[in-house]
C-alpha positions as CSV (number, residue, x, y, z in Angstrom):
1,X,-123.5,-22.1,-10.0
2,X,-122.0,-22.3,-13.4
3,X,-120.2,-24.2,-16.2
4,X,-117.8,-23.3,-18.7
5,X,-115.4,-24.8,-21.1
6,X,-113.1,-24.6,-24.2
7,X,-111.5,-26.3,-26.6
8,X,-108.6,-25.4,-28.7
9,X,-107.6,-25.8,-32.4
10,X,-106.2,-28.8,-32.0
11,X,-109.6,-30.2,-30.3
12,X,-112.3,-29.0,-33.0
13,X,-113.4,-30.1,-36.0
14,X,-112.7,-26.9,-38.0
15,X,-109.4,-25.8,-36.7
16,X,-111.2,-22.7,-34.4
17,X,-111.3,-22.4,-30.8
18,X,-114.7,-23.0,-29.0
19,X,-115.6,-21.5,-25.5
20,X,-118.9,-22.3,-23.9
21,X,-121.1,-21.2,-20.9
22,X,-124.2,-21.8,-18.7
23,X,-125.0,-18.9,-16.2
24,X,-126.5,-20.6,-13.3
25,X,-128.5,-17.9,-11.7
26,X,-131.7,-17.0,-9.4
27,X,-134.8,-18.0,-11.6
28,X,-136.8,-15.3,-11.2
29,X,-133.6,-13.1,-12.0
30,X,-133.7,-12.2,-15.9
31,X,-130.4,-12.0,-17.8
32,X,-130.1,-9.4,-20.5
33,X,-128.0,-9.6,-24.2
34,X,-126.6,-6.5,-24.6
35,X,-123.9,-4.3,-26.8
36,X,-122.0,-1.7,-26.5
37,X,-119.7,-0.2,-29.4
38,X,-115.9,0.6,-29.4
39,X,-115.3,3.9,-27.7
40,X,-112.8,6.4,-26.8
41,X,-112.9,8.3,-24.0
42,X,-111.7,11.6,-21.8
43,X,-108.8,10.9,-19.9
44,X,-110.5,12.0,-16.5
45,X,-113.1,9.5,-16.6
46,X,-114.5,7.1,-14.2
47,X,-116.8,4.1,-15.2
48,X,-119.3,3.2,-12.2
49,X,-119.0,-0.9,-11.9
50,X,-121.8,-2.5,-10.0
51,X,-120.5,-1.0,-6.4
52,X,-117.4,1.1,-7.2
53,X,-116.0,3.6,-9.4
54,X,-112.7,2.9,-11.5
55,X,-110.5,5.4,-13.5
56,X,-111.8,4.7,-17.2
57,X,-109.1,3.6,-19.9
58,X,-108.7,6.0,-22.5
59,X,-110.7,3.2,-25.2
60,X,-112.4,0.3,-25.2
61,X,-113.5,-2.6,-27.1
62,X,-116.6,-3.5,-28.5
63,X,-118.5,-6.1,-26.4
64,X,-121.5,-8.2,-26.8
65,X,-122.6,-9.4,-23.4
66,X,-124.8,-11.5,-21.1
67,X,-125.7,-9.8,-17.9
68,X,-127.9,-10.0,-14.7
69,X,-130.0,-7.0,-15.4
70,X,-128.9,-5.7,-11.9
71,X,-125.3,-5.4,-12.6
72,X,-123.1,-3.5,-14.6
73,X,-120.9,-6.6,-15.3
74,X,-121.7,-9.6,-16.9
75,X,-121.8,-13.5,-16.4
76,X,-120.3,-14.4,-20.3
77,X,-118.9,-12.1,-23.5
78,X,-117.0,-11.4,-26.6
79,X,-115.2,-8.0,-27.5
80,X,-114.4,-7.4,-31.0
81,X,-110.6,-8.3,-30.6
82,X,-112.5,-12.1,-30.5
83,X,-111.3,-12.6,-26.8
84,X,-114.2,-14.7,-24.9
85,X,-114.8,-15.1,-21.3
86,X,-116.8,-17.0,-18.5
87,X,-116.8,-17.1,-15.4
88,X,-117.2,-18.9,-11.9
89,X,-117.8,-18.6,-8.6
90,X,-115.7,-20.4,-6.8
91,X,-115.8,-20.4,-2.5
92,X,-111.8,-20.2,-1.1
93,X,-110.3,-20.2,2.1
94,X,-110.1,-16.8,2.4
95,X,-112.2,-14.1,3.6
96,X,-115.2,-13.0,1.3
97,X,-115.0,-9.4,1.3
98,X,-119.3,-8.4,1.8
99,X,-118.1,-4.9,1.0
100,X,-118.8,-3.5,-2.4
101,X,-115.6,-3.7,-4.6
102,X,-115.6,-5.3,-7.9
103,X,-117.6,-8.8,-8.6
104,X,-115.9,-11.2,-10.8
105,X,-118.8,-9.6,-13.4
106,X,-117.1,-6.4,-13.4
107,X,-113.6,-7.8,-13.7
108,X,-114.8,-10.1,-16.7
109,X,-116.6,-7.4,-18.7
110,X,-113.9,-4.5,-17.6
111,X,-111.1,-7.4,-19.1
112,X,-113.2,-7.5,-22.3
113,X,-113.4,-3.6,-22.1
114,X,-109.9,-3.7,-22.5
115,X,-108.0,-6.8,-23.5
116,X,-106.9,-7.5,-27.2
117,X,-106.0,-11.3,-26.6
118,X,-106.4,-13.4,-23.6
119,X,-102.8,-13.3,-22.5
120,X,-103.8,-9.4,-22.0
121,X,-107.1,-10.6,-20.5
122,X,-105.4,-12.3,-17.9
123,X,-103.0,-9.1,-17.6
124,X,-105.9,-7.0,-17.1
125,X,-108.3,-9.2,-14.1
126,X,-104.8,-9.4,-12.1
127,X,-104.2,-5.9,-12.0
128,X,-107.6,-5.0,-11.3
129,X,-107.6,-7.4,-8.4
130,X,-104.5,-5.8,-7.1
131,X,-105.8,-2.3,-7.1
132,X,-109.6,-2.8,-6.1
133,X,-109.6,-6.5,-4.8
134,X,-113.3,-8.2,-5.1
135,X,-116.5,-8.3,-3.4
136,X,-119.7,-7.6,-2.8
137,X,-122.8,-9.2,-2.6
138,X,-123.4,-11.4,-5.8
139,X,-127.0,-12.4,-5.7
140,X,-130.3,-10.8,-7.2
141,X,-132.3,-11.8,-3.8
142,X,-129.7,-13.4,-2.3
143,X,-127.6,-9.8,-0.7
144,X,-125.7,-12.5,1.3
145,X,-124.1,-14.7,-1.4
146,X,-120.6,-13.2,-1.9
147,X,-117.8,-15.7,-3.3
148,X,-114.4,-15.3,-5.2
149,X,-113.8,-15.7,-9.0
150,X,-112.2,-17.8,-11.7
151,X,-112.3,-17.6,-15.6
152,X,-112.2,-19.1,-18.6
153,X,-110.7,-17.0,-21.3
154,X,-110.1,-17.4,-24.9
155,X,-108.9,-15.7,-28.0
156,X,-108.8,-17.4,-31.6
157,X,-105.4,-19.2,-30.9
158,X,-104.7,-19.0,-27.3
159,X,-106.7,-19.7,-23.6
160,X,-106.0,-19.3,-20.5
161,X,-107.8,-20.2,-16.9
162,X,-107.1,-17.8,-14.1
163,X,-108.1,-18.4,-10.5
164,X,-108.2,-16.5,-7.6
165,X,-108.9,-16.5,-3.7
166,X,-109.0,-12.9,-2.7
167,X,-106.2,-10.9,-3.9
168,X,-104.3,-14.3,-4.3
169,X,-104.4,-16.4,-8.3
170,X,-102.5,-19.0,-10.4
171,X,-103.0,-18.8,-14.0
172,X,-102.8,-21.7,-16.6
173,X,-102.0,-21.6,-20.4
174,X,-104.2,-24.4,-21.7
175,X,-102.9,-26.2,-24.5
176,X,-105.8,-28.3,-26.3
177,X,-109.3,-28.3,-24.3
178,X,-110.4,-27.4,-20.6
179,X,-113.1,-26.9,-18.2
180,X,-114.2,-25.3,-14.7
181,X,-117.3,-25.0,-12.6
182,X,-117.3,-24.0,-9.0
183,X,-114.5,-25.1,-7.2
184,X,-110.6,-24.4,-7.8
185,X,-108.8,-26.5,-10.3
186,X,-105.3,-25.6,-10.8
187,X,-102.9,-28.2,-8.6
188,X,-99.1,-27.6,-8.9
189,X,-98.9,-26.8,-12.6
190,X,-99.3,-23.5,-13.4
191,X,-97.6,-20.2,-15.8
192,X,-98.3,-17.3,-13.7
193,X,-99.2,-16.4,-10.2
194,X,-99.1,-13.7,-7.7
195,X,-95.7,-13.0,-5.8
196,X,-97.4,-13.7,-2.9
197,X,-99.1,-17.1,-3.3
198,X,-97.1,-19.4,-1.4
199,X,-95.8,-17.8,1.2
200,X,-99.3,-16.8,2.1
201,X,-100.3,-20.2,2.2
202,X,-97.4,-21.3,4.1
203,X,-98.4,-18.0,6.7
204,X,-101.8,-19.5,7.2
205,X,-100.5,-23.3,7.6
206,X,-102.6,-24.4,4.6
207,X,-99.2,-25.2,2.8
208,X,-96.5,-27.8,5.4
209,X,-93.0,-27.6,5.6
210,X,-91.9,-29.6,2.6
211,X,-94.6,-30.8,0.7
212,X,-95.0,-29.2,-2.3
213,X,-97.6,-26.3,-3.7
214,X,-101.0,-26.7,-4.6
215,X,-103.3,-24.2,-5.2
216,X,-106.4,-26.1,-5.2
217,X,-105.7,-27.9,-1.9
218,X,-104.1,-25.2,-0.2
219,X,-107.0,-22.4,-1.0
220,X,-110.1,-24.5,-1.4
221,X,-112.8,-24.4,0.8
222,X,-114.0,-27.7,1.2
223,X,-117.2,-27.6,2.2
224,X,-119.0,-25.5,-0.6
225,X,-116.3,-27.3,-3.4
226,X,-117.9,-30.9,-2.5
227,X,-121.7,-29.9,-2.1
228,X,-121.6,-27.1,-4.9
229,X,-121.2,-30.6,-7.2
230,X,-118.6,-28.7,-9.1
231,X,-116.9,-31.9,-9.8
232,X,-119.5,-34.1,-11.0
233,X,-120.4,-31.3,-13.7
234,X,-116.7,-30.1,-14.2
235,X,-115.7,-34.5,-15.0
236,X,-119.0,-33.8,-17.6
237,X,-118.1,-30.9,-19.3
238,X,-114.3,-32.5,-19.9
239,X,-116.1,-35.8,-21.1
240,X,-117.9,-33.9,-23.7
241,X,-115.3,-31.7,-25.1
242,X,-114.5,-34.7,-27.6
243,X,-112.2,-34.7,-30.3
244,X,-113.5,-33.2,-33.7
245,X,-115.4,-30.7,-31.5
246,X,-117.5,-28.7,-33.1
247,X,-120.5,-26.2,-32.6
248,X,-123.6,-28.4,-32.3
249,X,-121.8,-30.2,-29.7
250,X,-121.2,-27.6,-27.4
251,X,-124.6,-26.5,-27.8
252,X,-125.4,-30.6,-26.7
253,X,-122.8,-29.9,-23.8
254,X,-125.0,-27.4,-22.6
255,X,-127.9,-29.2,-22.6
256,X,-126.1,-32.5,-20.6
257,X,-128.8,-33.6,-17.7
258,X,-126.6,-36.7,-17.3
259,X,-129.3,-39.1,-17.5
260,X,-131.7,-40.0,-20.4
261,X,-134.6,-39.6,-18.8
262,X,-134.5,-36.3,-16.9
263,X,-137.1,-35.2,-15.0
264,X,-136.3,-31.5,-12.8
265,X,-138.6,-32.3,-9.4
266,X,-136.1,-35.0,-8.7
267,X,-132.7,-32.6,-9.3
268,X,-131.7,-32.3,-6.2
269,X,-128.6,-31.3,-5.8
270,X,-126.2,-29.0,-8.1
271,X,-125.0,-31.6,-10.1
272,X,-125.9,-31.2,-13.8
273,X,-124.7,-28.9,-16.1
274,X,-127.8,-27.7,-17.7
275,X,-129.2,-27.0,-14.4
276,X,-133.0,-26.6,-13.3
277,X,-134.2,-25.0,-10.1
278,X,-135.8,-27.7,-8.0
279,X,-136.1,-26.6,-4.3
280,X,-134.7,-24.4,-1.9
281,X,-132.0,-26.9,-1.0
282,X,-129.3,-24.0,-0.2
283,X,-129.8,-20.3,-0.4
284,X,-127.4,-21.2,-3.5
285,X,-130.5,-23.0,-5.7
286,X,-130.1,-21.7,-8.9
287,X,-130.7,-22.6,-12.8
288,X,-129.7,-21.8,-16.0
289,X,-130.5,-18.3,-16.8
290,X,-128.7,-17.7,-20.4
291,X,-126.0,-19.6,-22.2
292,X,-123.1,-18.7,-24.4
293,X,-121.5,-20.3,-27.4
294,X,-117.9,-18.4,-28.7
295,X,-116.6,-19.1,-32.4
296,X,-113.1,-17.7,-32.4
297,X,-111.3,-17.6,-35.5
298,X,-108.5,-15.6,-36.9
299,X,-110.8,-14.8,-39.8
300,X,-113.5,-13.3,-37.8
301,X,-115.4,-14.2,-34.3
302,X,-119.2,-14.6,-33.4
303,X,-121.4,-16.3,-30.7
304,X,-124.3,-18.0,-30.3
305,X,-126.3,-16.7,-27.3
306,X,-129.9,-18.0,-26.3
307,X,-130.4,-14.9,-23.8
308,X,-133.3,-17.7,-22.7
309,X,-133.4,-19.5,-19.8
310,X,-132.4,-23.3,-19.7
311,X,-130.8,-23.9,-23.1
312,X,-132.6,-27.5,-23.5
313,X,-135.8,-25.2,-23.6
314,X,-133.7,-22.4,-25.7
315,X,-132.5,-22.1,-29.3
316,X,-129.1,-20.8,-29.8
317,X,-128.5,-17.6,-32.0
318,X,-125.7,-16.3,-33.9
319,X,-124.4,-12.9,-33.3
320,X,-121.5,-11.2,-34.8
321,X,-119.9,-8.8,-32.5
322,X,-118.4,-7.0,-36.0
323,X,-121.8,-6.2,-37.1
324,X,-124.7,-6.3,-33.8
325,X,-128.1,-6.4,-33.8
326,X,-129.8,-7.4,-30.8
327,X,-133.7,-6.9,-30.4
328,X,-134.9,-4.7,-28.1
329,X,-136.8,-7.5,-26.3
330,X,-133.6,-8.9,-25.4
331,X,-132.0,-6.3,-23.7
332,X,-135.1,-5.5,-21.6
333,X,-136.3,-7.6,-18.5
334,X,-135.7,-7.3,-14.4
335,X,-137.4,-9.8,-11.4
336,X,-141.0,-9.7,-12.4
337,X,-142.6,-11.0,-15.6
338,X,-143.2,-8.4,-18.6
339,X,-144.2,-9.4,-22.2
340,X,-141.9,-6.7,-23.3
341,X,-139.0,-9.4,-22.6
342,X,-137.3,-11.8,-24.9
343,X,-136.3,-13.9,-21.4
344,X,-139.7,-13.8,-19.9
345,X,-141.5,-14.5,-23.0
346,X,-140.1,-17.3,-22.9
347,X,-140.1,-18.2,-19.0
348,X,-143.5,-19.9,-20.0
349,X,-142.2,-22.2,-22.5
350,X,-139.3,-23.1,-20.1
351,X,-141.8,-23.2,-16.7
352,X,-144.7,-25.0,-18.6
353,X,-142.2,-27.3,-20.4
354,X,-141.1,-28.1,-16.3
355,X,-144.3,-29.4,-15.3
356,X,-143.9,-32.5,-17.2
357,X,-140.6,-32.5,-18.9
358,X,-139.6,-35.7,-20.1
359,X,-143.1,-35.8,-22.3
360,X,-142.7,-31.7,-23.2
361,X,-139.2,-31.9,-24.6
362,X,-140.0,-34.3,-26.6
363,X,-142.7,-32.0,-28.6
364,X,-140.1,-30.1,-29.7
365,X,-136.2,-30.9,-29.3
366,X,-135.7,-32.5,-32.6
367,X,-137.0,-29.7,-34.3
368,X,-135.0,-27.3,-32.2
369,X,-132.1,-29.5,-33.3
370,X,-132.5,-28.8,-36.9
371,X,-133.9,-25.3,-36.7
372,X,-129.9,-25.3,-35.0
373,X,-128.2,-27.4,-37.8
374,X,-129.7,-25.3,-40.6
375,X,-128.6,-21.9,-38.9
376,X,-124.7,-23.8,-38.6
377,X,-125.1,-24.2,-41.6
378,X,-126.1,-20.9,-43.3
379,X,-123.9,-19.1,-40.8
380,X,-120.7,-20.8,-42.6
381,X,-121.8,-19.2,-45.8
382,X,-123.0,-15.8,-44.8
383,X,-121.7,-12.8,-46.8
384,X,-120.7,-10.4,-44.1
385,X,-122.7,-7.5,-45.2
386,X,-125.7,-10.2,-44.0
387,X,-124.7,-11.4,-40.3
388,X,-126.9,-8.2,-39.3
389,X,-129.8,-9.1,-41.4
390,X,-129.1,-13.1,-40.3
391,X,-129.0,-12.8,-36.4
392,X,-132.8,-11.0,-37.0
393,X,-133.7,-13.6,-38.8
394,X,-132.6,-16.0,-36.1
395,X,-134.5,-14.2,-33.2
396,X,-137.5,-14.4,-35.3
397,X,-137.3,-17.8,-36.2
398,X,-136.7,-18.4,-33.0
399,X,-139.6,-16.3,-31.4
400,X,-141.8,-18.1,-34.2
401,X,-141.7,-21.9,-32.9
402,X,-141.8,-20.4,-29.1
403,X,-144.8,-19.7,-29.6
404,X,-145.5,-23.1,-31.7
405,X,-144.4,-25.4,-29.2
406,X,-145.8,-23.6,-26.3
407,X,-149.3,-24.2,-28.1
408,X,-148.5,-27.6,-29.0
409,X,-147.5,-28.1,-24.5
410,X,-151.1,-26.3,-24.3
411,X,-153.1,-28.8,-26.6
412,X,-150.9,-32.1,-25.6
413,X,-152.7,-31.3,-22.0
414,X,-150.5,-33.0,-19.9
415,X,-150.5,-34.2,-16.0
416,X,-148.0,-32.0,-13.7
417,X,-145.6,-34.7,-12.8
418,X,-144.0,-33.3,-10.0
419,X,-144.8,-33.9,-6.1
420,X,-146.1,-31.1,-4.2
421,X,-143.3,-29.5,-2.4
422,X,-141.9,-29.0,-6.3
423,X,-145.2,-27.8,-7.3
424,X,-145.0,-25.2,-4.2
425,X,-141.5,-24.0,-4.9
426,X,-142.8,-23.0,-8.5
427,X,-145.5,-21.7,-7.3
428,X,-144.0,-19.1,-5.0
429,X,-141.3,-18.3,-7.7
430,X,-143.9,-17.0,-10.3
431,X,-146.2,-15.3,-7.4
432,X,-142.8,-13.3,-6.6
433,X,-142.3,-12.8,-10.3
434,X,-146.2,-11.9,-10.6
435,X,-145.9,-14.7,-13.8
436,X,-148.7,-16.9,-14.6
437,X,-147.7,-19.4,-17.1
C-alpha cells in the first residue's frame, strides 16, 4: 500500500510545486534508485517492460527512478522535463487481468520516458492503457497480488490525478493541493475520461437510471477500499499538506504514525502513512520500502529520495535529475541481505530501530532533523556545477551517522518491546532474507 500527495504554487511556501511518496512494499523486497540518461533511439525498437514488449518511441527523457529491483518499472520518478509521478494501487470492480501486460510501474516510468508536462503525462498512461491494458502479478513474493492503478502527476506549474479500473479512467486537473492512497477518489468532478466510462457503468448496473455519475462509487471495490485503510491515511496526508508548504514538511508527512507514541508491534492494520510491517494480517502486509520528495520549479527540478526503507529511520537526499550521481550501492540489492546495498545496509538500522522504537528514534531523530535542515539549506544555494559533487556528499553524510546511530542502538542495550508473535514475524522475515541484524 502507498501514499502520495502534492501541493501546488499556491499551497507552498516558495511558490514551487511539491509531490511526495511512500512505496509501501514487501519488506524483504529491496527498492533500487536508479538513472537512466536522455536517449534517442532506432525507429524499429521494442523496450521489454516487466512482462511485455512495446514499440520504443523514437527519444526519451532522462529519469531518475525508484524501483522494485524485480521490475522494469518503478513505484516513484522525475524525468528531466521536471514531470513527477506516484503511484497507487487501487482494487476496482473490474476484473484484474493476472496475465502479464503492463503494471501501473511500467505505465508510470514509460509516461516519464516520454511526457514533457503532466498534461502529456496523463496523454501518455491513457493511450498506453488503451493499446496494452494492465496486469500482471504485482508482488515480489506475492505472484498473486494483481490490482489496477492511479497516479499522481506533477510538473512545475500543473498536476493532475488519473484513475483507472481496467481500461476504464477519469482524470482531474488539481488546482491547489491533493492526495491518494489506495482506493478511488474522483466523485462526479472530473476534466477527462474515457468515452466509455458511463455507459459501462450503466451496462454493469453499478450506475441507476437517473442518478448521477460517480466514479468512485460506481467502480470501487468496497471491500479492499475500506480494509486497505486508504482513507484514514489519504484524510492524513490532506491534513498535512498545510498552507506555506514547504520541503521539511513533506519529509514530516512522510514520517506521520498518527500517534505520538508509536510503537510498530501494535500497527495492525494499514492505517498510517509511514507504514511498518507488523504481521501477516493480509497477504497485502507491507512497509515502507523507499520514499520520494519532488521540487518542481520552472527554474530547475530535483528530488529528495531516501532509497531506505521507512523514512522515520531514513535521511532524505537531494538529487538533481540535470546533473546525477547515484552510488553504486544504491542501485544494487534484490530479496536477501548483501553489504554491497545502500537499502540493506541500512535494513539493520531500520530492523534494530523496530525492536524498541519509541526509545530508538529518539537516539537519533533530532539529529536526522537537522542533518535535513542544513542540506535544505545548502541545496537553495548550490552553484549548479556542484549538485553532482553535493548529492555525494549527502549519501555520505548520510552513510556516516548510519552507522553512528546504529552503534549508539547497540550500546543503549535495550529490551525488545514487542510480544512474541511480532518477534516471530521478524524473525522469519530476516531468515528468508538470510539477514541477521
Amino acid at each position: 500500500m502507498c501514499d502520495t500527495f502534492v501541493a501546488l504554487k499556491t499551497r507552498t511556501k516558495d511558490g514551487s510545486v511539491i509531490l511526495g511518496k511512500n512505496s509501501d512494499r514487501e519488506p524483504n523486497e529491496a527498492q533500487l534508485l536508479d538513472y537512466y540518461p536522455p536517449q534517442e533511439h532506432e525507429k524499429s525498437m521494442n523496450v521489454q517492460c516487466t512482462y511485455i514488449q512495446i514499440p520504443q518511441t523514437e527519444k526519451t527523457h532522462g529519469v531518475l527512478l525508484s524501483r522494485p529491483f524485480w521490475m522494469w518499472g518503478a513505484e516513484m520518478g522525475i524525468n528531466d522535463a521536471g514531470v513527477a509521478i506516484g503511484n497507487e494501487a487501487v482494487f476496482t470492480k473490474e476484473p484484474m487481468d493476472s496475465d502479464g501486460k503492463l503494471l501501473g510501474m511500467d505505465l508510470l516510468r514509460l509516461a516519464l520516458e516520454r511526457s514533457s508536462s503532466s498534461e502529456n503525462a496523463v496523454e501518455v498512461i491513457t493511450e498506453l492503457l488503451r493499446e496494452y491494458g494492465q496486469g500482471g502479478p504485482c508482488g515480489f513474493e506475492d505472484k498473486k497480488l494483481t490490482y489496477h492503478n492511479s497516479f499522481l502527476i506533477a510538473d512545475s506549474s500543473t498536476a493532475w490525478v488519473l484513475e483507472t479500473a481496467g481500461k476504464y479512467w477519469v482524470a482531474k486537473n488539481i488546482k491547489e493541493y491533493y492526495a491518494i492512497s489506495n482506493g478511488l477518489t474522483i466523485g462526479e468532478e472530473y476534466d477527462l475520461s474515457h468515452p466509455e466510462v458511463i455507459d459501462h457503468a450503466k451496462s454493469k448496473g453499478w450506475l441507476k437510471k437517473g442518478a448521477v455519475f460517480n466514479f468512485s462509487e460506481c467502480y470501487s471495490d468496497w471491500f479492499y477500499t475500506t480494509f486497505s485503510g486508504s482513507r484514514q491515511r489519504r484524510n492524513c496526508s490532506l491534513n498535512n499538506v498545510k498552507k506555506d508548504f514547504a520541503i521539511h514538511d513533506a519529509f514530516s508527512a512522510l514520517r506521520d504514525h498518527s500517534v505520538n507514541e508509536y510503537q510498530p508491534h501494535k500497527h495492525l492494520f494499514m492505517n498510517k502513512v509511514c507504514a511498518h510491517a507488523a504481521y501477516p494480517v493480509s497477504r497485502h502486509a507491507s512497509q515502507s520500502t523507499s520514499s520520494m520528495v519532488a521540487h518542481l520549479k520552472p527554474s530547475g527540478s530535483m528530488a529528495w529520495l531516501t532509497g531506505t526503507s521507512s523514512p522515520c529511520t531514513s535521511i532524505f537526499k537531494p538529487i538533481w535529475v540535470s546533473d546525477v550521481l547515484l552510488p553504486e550501492s544504491a542501485r544494487h540489492g534484490t530479496g536477501v541481505y548483501s553489504d554491497k546495498s545502500l537499502w540493506w545496509r541500512h535494513e539493520e538500522l531500520h530492523r534494530r530501530s523496530l525492536k524498541n522504537f519509541s526509545m530508538s528514534i529518539t537516539l537519533y531523530e533530532k539529529e536526522r532533523n537537522q542533518l535535513e535542515e542544513d542540506l535544505i539549506k545548502m541545496a537553495k544555494e548550490i552553484e549548479p556545477e556542484k549538485c553532482k559533487e553535493f548529492s555525494e556528499y549527502a549519501f555520505l553524510k548520510s552513510e556516516q551517522k548510519r552507522i553512528e546511530w546504529l552503534e549508539l542502538i547497540k550500546a543503549s542495550n535495550q529490551n525488545h518491546t514487542g510480544n512474541m508473535m511480532y518477534k516471530l514475524y521478524w524473525k522469519n522475515q530476516n531468515k528468508k532474507a538470510n539477514f541477521l541484524p
